[in-house]
DRENDO-1510 file (C-alpha; in Angstrom, 1 decimal, always signed):
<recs>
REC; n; res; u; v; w
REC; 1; UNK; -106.3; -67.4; -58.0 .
REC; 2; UNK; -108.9; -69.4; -60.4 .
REC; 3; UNK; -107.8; -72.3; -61.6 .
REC; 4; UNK; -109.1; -74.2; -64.5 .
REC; 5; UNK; -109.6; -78.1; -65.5 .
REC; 6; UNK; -109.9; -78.9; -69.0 .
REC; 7; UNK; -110.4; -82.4; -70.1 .
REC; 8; UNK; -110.0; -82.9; -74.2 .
REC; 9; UNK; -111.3; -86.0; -76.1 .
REC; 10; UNK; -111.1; -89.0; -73.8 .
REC; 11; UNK; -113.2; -90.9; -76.2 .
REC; 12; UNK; -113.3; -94.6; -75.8 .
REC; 13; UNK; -111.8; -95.7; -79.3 .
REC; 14; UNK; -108.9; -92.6; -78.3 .
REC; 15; UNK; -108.3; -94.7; -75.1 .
REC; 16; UNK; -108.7; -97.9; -76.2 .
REC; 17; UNK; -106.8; -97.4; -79.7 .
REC; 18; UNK; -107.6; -99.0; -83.3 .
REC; 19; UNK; -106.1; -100.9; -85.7 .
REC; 20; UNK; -104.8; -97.5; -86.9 .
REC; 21; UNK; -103.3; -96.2; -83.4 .
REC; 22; UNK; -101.9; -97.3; -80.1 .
REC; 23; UNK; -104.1; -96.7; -76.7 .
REC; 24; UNK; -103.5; -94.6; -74.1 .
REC; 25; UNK; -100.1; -95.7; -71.8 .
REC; 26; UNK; -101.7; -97.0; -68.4 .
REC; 27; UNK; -105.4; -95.9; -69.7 .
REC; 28; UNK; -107.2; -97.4; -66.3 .
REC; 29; UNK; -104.5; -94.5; -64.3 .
REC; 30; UNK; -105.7; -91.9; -66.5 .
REC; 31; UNK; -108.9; -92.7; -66.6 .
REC; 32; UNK; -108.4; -92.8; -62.4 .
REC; 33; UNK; -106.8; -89.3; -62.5 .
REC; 34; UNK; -109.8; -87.8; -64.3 .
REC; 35; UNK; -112.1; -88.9; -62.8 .
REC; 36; UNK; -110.3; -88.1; -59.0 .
REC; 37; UNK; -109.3; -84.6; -60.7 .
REC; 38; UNK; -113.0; -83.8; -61.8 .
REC; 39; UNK; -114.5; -85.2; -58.4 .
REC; 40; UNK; -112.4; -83.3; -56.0 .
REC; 41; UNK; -113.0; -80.0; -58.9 .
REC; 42; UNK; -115.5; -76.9; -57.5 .
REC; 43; UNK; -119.0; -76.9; -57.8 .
REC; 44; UNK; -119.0; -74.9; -61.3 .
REC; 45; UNK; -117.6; -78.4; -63.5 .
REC; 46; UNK; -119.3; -78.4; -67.3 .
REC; 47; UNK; -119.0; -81.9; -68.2 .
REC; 48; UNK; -120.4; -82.4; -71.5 .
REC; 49; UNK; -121.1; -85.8; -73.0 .
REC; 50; UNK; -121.6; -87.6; -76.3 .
REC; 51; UNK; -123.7; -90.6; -75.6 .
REC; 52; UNK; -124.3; -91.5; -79.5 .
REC; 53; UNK; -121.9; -93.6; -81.7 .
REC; 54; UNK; -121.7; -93.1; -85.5 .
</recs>
């Protein structure tokens, strides 16, 4: 069976939070699970990236 990972928004300022929202709950153990999840993945991982701030 294929199985797919899809990782949505895990933009710093989503993490961390602002003076409008809360952070993540235990960010450093998501941030850890993604990052385990995405290593251990298949070859075929599309990991796009948005290295520019507004």
């Amino acid at each position: 069976m294929n199985q797919a990972l899809l990782v949505i928004d895990a933009q710093q300022e989503l993490m961390d939070g602002s003076f409008e929202q809360q952070g993540v709950f235990e960010k450093d153990k998501v941030i850890q699970n993604i990052n385990r999840i995405v290593r251990n993945a298949d070859e075929n991982v599309f990991k796009p990236t948005h290295d520019s701030y507004r």
